[in-house]
Structure formats: structure tokens, C-alpha cells
MIPAMI-470145 format. One line per field, with one value per residue (C-alpha): residue number from 1; chain; x negated, y, z negated. Coordinates in steps of 0.2 Angstrom, whole numbers, plus 5000, padded with zeros to 4 digits. Layout:
REM residues N
num	NUM:...
cadena	A:...
c1	X:...
c2	Y:...
c3	Z:...
***
This chain:
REM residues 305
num	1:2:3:4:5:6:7:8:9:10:11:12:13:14:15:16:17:18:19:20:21:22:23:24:25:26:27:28:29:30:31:32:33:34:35:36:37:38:39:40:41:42:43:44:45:46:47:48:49:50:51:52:53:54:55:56:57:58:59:60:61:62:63:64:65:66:67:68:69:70:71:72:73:74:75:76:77:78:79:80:81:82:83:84:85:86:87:88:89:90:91:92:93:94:95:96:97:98:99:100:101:102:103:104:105:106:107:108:109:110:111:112:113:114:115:116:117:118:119:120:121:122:123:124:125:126:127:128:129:130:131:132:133:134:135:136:137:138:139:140:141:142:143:144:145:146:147:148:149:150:151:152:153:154:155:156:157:158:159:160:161:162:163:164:165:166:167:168:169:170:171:172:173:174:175:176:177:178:179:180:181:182:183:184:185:186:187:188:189:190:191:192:193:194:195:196:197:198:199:200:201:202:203:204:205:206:207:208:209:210:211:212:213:214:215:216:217:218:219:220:221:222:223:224:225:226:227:228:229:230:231:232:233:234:235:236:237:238:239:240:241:242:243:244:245:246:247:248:249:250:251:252:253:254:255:256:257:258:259:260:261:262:263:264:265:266:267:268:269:270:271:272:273:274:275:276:277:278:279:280:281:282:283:284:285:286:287:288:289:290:291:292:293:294:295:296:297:298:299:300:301:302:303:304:305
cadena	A:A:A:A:A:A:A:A:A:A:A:A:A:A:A:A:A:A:A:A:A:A:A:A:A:A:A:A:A:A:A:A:A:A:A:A:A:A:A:A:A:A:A:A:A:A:A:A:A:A:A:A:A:A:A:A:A:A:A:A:A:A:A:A:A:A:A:A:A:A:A:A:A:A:A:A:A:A:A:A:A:A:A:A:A:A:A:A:A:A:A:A:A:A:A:A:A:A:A:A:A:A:A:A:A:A:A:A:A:A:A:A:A:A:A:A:A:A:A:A:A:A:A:A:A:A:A:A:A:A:A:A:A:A:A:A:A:A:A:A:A:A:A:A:A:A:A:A:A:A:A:A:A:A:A:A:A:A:A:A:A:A:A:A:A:A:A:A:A:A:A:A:A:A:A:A:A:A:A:A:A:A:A:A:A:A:A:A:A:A:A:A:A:A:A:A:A:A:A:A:A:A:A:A:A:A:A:A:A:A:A:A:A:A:A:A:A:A:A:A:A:A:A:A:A:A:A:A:A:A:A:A:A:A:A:A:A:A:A:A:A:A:A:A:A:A:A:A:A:A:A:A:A:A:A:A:A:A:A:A:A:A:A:A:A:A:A:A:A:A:A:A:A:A:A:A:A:A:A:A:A:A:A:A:A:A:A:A:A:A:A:A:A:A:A:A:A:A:A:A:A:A:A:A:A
c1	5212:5197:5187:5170:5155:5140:5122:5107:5093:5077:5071:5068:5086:5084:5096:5086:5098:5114:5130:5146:5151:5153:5170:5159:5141:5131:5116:5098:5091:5077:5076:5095:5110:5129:5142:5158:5165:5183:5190:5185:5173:5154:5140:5120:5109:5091:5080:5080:5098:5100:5114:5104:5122:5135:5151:5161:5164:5177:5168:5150:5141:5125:5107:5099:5085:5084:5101:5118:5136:5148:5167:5173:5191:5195:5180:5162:5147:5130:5118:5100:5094:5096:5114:5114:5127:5113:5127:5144:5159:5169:5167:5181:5171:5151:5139:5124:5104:5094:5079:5084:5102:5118:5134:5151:5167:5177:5195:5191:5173:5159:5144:5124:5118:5100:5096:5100:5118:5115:5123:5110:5125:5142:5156:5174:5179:5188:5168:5159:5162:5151:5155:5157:5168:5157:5138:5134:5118:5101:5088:5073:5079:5093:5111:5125:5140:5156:5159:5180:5179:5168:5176:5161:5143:5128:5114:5110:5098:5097:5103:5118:5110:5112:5097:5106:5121:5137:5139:5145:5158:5151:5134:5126:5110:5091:5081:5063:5065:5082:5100:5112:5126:5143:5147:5162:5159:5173:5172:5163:5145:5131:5114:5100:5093:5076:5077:5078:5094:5088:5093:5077:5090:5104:5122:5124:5129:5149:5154:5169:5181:5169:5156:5149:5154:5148:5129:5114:5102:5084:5077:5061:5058:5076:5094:5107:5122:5136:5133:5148:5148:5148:5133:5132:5117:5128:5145:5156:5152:5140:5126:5110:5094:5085:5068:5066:5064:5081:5078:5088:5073:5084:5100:5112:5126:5135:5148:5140:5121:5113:5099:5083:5076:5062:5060:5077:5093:5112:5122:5142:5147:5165:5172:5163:5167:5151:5137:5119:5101:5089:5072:5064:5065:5082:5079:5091:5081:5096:5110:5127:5134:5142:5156:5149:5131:5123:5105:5091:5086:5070:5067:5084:5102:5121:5128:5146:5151
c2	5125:5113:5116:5122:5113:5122:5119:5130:5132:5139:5150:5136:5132:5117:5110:5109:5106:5101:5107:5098:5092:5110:5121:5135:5142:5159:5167:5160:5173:5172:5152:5150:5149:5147:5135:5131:5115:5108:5112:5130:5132:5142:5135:5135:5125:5127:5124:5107:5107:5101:5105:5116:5123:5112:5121:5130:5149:5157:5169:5175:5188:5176:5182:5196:5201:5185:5186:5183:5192:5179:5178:5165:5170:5187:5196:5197:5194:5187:5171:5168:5154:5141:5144:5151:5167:5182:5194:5191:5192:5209:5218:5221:5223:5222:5224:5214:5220:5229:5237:5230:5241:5235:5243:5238:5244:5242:5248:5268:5267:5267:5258:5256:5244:5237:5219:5215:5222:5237:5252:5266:5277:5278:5290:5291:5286:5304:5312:5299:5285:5274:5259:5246:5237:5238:5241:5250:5246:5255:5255:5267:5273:5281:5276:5283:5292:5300:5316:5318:5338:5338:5324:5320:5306:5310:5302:5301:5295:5284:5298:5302:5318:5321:5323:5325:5337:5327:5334:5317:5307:5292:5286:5268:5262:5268:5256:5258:5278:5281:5283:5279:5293:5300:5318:5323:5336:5335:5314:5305:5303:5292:5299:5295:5308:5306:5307:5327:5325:5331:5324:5311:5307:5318:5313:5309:5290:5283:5275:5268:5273:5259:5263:5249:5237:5245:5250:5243:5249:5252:5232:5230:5248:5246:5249:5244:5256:5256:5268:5272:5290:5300:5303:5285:5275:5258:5254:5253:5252:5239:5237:5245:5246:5262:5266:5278:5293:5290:5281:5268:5256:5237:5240:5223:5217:5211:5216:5213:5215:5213:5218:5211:5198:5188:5194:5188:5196:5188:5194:5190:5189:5193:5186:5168:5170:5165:5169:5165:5173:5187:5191:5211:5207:5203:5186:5174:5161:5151:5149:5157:5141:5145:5151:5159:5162:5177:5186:5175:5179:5167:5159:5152:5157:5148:5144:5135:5126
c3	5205:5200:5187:5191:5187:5179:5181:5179:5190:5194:5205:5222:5220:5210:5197:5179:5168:5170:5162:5170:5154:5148:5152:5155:5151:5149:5155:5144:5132:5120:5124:5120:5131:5125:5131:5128:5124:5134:5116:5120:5106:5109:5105:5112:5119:5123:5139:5140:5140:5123:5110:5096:5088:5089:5097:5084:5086:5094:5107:5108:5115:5118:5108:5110:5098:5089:5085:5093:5090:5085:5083:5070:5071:5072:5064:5072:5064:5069:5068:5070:5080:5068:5067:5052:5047:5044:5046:5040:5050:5046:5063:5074:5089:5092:5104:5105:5096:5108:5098:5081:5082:5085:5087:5076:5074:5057:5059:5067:5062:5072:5065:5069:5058:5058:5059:5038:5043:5034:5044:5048:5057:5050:5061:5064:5081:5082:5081:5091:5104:5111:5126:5112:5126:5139:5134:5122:5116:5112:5125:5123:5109:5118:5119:5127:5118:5120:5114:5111:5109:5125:5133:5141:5139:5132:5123:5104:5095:5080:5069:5080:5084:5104:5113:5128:5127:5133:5151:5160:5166:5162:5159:5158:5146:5151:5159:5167:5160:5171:5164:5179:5175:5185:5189:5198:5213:5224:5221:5208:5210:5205:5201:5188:5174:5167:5144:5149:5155:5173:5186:5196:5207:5212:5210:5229:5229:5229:5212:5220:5205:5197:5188:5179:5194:5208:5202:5193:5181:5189:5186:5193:5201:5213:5208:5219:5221:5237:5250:5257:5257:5274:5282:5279:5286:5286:5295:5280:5260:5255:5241:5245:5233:5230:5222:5209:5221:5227:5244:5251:5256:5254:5263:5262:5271:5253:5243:5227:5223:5208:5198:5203:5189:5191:5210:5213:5214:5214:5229:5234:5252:5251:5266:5260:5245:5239:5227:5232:5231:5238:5237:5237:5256:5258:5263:5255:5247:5238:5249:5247:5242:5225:5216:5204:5199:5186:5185:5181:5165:5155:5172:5174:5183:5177:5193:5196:5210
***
């Protein structure tokens, strides 16, 4: 297989910087993007393509904040945009900061710490669990947690204390007031819930036996979700957007659809294999010509061909 070659672009399509002489690249946030170098170490660059810190951590997470997560070995800790260590490396797992809190993981512990790495939140894993390897972050003040006694999501606050009583299967960050969250009915089922708990949207959309992968967070006032359920309005399962009252007003014809960002959403035709670009219309405005491609995100998409 030939490497791929990465580039990123804006939102005609065009190629604004060039990053072929990288193995591979991330997404821009808060001006920065990382890259890693053919001798597989993470570094960043900024929007004119330049190197602003030299490749040497293991992994990264990218910034988020003003700061990024990065891994230096086998401990996490975090940098500011200068490069410099703000937050040492001691974690065994991190998430990114969203709203000055981040998420760690020291042996069974589970951490909030705030932005000087000071933890605000200190429980076992045994009382608490949050999606530390898939999202967990805060996000209008909320974040999602696992209850063990329960077995069940909820929401806490910044003082752990739940503020909606763990009553899910799984359930995803806030955004734009809506927490995408599962039920099981019969099947498993996709619905949103308002910072009450109640359901905006009923659980009434197919999950797939993937959560995480087969929805999206409401971006831009639309969500995509598969709609594969009987009734269905479409032939098989494919990605559909909604709108916050639930209505299926986008349908697509792909097997992927992503969140909306900057008017643009990334989308994966599956029998092409290939990644390209819609609009809130559905017209493709960057042809499905590459193999790979991520949200937009600071005006700007990684692609790969």
C-alpha cells in the first residue's frame, strides 16, 4: 500500500498548505495542527504550514483550550503553544480541555483537573467512569459518566454530583443544548435529551450497534444519524441529517456523514471508497476524490490522497 499524501484545504477545494513531507497530520485547532514526522514523532505546525514545535512526542491528542495532551513515553501531560510542558506527564490516559477541565486517569483514579493540573474531582474508577477513551470531555458544563452500581450514563457536574440520574446506555457530550443518548427498547435507540434529562427527541433512530460512529452531535442546528429502522423513508441504512425537532430534512445517499463545520460536512461513499464534501443542500461541493479527509475546523480540512 502507498503512503498517503497529506495536504490541507480550504473550503473551494483548494490545496493551502501542503503536508507530503509528513507521515500523517491532524485536524487545526486553536491556530495549530499536529503532524508526525517519518520518524513517527508529533509535532505542530501553524497556518502557514510552518513547523512551530519541532517533532518529538510520542502521540498527541492536538490543542484544545490553549493546550494540547501530550504523551512523551508512556505518561500524558500537556503543553501550551509554545511547546512548553505546563502540565507534567504523570497521566495514564487524558482527554483533551474543554471549558478549562480536563479529564486523567492515574492508575484506578479518575481525575478533573483544571488548567494549572490541579485536580478539582478525585474518584475511584469503581464509583465513577467517564469515556476517557472515547470523549469524555466537559461541554456546557455537563459531561457524561458511568455509574458501576447503576450500570448506566448520566451527567455530572464539576463536583461529580449528577444532575441527570444515570438512566442510559450510552450517551455522548452536549452540544448546541442536546445530549445524543441510547435507550434499549426492544433494539437500541438514538434519541437526544435537553440538560433535564427529557427526551427533545425520542429515542426512535438505529444506532447500528455503534454509537459513537454511527451519529453526530447537533453542529450547526443538524445531526446526522442512520436511518435504517422500519418504516423507513430510504431503500436501506444511510446517513440522514435531522433538526432539533427531530425531522429528517437532509437525507444522503452515504455511508458516512459528518458534522456540519463551517457549512460543510465530510461524507464517505462506500462503494467509491472515497471521502469528499457537502453543503446544508446536499450538493457536493469537493468531489469524492479522497482517501481520507476530516471536519473542517479553523477554516481548514486534512485530506489524504
Amino acid at each position: 500500500m502507498h503512503s498517503l499524501k497529506y495536504s490541507y484545504i480550504d473550503k473551494s477545494g483548494r490545496v493551502i498548505i501542503d503536508a507530503t513531507n509528513y507521515e500523517s497530520a491532524g485536524n487545526f485547532h486553536d491556530g495549530l495542527a499536529a503532524v508526525c514526522s517519518w520518524n513517527g514523532s508529533f509535532g505542530f505546525i501553524d497556518a502557514s504550514g510552518s513547523l512551530l514545535i519541532e517533532p518529538q512526542f510520542y502521540s498527541t491528542l492536538g490543542f484544545s483550550d490553549g493546550l494540547a495532551a501530550v504523551c512523551t513515553g508512556d505518561k500524558w501531560g500537556f503543553i501550551d503553544k509554545k511547546g512548553h510542558v505546563v502540565i507534567e506527564a504523570r497521566f495514564d490516559v487524558v482527554c483533551s480541555f474543554f471549558e478549562g477541565v480536563a479529564v486523567g486517569l492515574i492508575d484506578d483514579t479518575v481525575l478533573l483537573i483544571n488548567r494549572s493540573g490541579q485536580p478539582i474531582l478525585s474518584r475511584s474508577m469503581n464509583d465513577l467512569q467517564l469515556n476517557i477513551y472515547e470523549d469524555a470531555r466537559y461541554s456546557e458544563g455537563l459531561i457524561a459518566a458511568y455509574d458501576p452500581r447503576e450500570a448506566k450514563y448520566g451527567f455530572i457536574d464539576r463536583m461529580g454530583e449528577y444532575v441527570i440520574e444515570p438512566k442510559y446506555e450510552q450517551a455522548a457530550p452536549f452540544s448546541e443544548g442536546l445530549a445524543r443518548v441510547m435507550v434499549v427498547e426492544g433494539q437500541e435507540k438514538l434519541g437526544f435529551i435537553d440538560r433535564s434529562g427529557q427526551f427533545v427527541i425520542p429515542p426512535k433512530f438505529n444506532t447500528d450497534a455503534d454509537f459513537r460512529r454511527n451519529s453526530t452531535d447537533f453542529s450547526e442546528g443538524l445531526a446526522s444519524v442512520t436511518e435504517g429502522l422500519s418504516p423507513t423513508i430510504i431503500e436501506e441504512a444511510k446517513f440522514v441529517y435531522i433538526n432539533k425537532r427531530g425531522e429528517i430534512v437532509l437525507p444522503t445517499d452515504f455511508f458516512y456523514a459528518g458534522s456540519f463545520n463551517d457549512g460543510m460536512a465530510v461524507v464517505y461513499d462506500e462503494e467509491r471508497d472515497k471521502w469528499g464534501y457537502i453543503d446544508k443542500s446536499g450538493k457536493i461541493v469537493i468531489p469524492l476524490q479522497f482517501n481520507l479527509a476530516s471536519d473542517f475546523s479553523d477554516g481548514l480540512a486534512c485530506v489524504a490522497t
